[in-house]
Backbone as JSON, one array per atom type, in Angstrom:
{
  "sequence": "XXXXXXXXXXXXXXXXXXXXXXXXXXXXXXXXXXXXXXXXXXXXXXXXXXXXXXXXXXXXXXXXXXXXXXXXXXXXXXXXXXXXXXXXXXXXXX",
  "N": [[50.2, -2.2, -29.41], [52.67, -5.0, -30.02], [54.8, -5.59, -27.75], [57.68, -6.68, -25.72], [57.7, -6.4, -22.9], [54.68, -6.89, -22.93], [54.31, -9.33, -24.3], [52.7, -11.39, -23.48], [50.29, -10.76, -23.29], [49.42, -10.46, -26.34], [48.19, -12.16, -29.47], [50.05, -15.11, -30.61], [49.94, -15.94, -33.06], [50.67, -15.7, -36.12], [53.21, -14.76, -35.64], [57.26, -14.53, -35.98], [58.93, -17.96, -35.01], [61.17, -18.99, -32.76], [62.42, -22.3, -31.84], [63.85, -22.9, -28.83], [64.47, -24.47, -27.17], [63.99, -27.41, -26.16], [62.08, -29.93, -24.68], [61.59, -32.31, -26.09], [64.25, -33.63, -28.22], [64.21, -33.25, -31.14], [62.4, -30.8, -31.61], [63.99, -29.12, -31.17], [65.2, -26.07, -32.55], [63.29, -25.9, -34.67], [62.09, -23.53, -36.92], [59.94, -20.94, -38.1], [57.28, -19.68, -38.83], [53.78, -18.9, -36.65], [50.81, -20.35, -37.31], [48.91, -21.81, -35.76], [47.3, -22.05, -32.29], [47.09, -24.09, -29.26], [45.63, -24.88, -26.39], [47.85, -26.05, -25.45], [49.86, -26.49, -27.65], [51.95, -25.03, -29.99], [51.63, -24.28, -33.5], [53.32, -24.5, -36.09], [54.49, -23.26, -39.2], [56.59, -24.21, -41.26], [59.62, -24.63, -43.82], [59.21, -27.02, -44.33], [57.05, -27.71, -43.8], [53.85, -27.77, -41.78], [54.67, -28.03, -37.91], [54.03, -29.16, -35.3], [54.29, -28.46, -31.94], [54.42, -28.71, -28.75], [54.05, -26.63, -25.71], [54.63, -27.01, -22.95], [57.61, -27.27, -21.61], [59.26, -26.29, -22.89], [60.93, -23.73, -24.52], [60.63, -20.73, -26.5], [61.73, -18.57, -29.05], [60.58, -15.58, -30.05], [60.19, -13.35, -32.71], [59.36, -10.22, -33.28], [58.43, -6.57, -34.01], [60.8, -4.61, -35.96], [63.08, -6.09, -35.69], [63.02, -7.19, -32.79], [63.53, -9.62, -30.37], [62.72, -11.96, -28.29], [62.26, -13.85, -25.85], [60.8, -16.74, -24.56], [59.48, -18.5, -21.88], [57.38, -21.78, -22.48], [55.79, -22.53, -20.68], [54.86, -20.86, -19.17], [52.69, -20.16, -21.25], [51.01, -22.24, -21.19], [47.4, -22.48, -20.9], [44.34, -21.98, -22.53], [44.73, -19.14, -25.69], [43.28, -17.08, -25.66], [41.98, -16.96, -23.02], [44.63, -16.67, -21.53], [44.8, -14.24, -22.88], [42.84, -12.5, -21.87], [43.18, -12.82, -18.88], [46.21, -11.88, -18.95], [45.22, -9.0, -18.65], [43.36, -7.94, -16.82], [43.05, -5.63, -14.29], [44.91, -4.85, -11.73], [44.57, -4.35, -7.95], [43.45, -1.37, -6.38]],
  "CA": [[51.38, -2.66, -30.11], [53.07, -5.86, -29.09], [56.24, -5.67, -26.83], [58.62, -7.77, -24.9], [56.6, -6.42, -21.8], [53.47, -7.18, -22.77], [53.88, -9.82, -25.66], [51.49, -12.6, -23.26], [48.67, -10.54, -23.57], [48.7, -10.53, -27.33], [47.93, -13.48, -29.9], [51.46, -15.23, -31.36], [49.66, -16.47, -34.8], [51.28, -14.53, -37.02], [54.91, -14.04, -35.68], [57.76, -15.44, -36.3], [59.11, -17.78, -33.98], [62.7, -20.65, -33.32], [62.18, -23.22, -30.87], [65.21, -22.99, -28.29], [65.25, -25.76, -26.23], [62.64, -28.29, -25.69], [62.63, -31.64, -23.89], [62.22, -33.61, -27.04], [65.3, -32.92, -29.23], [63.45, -33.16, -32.54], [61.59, -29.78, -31.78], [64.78, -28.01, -30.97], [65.53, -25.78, -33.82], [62.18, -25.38, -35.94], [61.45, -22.36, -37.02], [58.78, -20.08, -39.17], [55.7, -18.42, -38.43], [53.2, -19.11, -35.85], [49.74, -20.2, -37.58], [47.84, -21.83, -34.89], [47.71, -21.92, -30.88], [45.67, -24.39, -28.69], [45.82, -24.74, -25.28], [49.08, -26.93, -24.96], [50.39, -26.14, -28.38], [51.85, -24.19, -31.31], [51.66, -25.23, -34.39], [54.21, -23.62, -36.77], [54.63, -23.31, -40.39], [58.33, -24.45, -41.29], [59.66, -24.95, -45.05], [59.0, -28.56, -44.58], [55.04, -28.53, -43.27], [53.2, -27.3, -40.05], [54.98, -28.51, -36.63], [52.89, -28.92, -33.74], [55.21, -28.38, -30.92], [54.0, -28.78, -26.89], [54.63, -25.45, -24.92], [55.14, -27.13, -21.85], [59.36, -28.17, -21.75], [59.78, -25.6, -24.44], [61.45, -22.24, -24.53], [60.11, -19.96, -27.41], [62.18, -16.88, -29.3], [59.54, -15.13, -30.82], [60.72, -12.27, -33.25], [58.87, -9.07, -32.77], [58.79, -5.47, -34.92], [62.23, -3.71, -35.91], [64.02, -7.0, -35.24], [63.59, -7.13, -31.48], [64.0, -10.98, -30.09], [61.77, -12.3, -26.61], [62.25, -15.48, -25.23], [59.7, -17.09, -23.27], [59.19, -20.14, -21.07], [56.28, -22.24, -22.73], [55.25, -22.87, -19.15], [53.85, -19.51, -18.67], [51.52, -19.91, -22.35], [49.47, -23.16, -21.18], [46.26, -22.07, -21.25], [43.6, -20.88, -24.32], [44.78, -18.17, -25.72], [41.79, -15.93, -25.24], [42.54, -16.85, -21.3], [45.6, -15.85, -21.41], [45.04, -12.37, -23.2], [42.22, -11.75, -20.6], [43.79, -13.04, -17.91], [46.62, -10.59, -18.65], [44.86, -8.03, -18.96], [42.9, -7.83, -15.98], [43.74, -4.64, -13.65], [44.89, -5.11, -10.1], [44.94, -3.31, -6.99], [42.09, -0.4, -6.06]],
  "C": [[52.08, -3.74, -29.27], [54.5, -5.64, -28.7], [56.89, -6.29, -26.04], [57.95, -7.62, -23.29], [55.52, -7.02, -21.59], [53.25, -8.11, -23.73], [52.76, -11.33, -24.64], [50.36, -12.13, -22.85], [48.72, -10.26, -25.38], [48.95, -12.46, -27.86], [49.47, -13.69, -30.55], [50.92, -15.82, -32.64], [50.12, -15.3, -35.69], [53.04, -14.32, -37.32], [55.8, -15.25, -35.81], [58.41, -16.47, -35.22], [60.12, -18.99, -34.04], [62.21, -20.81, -32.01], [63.93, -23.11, -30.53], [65.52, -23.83, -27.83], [63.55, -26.13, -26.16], [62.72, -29.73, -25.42], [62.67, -32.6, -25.41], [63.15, -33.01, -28.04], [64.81, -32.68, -30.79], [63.15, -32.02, -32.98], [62.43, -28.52, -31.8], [65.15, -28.01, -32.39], [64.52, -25.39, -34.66], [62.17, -24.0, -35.39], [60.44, -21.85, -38.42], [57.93, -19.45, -38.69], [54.43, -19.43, -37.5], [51.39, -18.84, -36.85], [48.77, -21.01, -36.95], [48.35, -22.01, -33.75], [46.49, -22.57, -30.27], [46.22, -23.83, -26.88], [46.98, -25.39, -24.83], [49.83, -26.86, -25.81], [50.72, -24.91, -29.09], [51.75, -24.74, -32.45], [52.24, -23.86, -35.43], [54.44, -23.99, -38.38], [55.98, -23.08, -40.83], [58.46, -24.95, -42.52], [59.34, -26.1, -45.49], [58.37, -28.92, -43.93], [54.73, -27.68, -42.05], [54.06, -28.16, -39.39], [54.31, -28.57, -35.99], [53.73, -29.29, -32.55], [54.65, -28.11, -29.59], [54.57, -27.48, -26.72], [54.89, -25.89, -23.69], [56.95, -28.08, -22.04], [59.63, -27.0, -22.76], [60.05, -23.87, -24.19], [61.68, -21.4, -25.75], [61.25, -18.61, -27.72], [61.29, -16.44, -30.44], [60.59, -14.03, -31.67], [59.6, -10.75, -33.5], [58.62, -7.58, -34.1], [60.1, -5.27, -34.74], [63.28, -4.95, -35.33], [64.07, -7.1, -33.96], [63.06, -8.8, -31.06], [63.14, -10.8, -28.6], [61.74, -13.75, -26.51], [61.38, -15.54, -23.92], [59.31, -18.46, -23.2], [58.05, -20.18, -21.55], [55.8, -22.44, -21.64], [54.61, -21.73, -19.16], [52.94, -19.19, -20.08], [50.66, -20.96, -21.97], [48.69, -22.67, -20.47], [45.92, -21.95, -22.74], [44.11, -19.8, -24.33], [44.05, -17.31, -25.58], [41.75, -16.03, -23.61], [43.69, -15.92, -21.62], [45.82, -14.67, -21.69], [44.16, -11.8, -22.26], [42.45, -11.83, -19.41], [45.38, -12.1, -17.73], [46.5, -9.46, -18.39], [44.07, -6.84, -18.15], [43.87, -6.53, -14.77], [44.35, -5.34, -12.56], [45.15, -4.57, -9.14], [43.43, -2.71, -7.34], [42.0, 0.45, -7.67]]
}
């Protein structure tokens, strides 16, 4: 189940998500649903078309189950997503 703990080991296609701040002013403000993810982007589905918004400069509020809110520095999503969920995921220690 995804959680504010652990939401950068799952995938964000799907959820919903508002752009908070991001170096170019344009980007601040979209919001809708998260239907694709590369390695440097999102690309968001907003009443007026897909966005394709950079994750690096950009500070993400995803929206979650039961209304719960997570903000997260785009700096810590560049990578593939499929890195990034196995690269979380990975144990550590003995």
């Amino acid at each position: 189940m995804i959680a504010p703990r652990n939401i950068l080991r799952h995938e964000f296609i799907g959820l919903d998500v508002l752009v908070v701040e991001a170096a170019n002013p344009l980007h601040r403000g979209i919001s809708g649903r998260v239907i694709d993810e590369t390695r440097n982007t999102l690309v968001i589905r907003t009443q007026c078309g897909d966005r394709r918004v950079p994750k690096p400069s950009t500070r993400f509020r995803f929206s979650l189950d039961k209304g719960v809110l997570v903000e997260v520095d785009g700096s810590a999503l560049v990578m593939a997503p499929e890195k990034r969920i196995t690269q979380h995921t990975k144990k550590r220690g003995p």
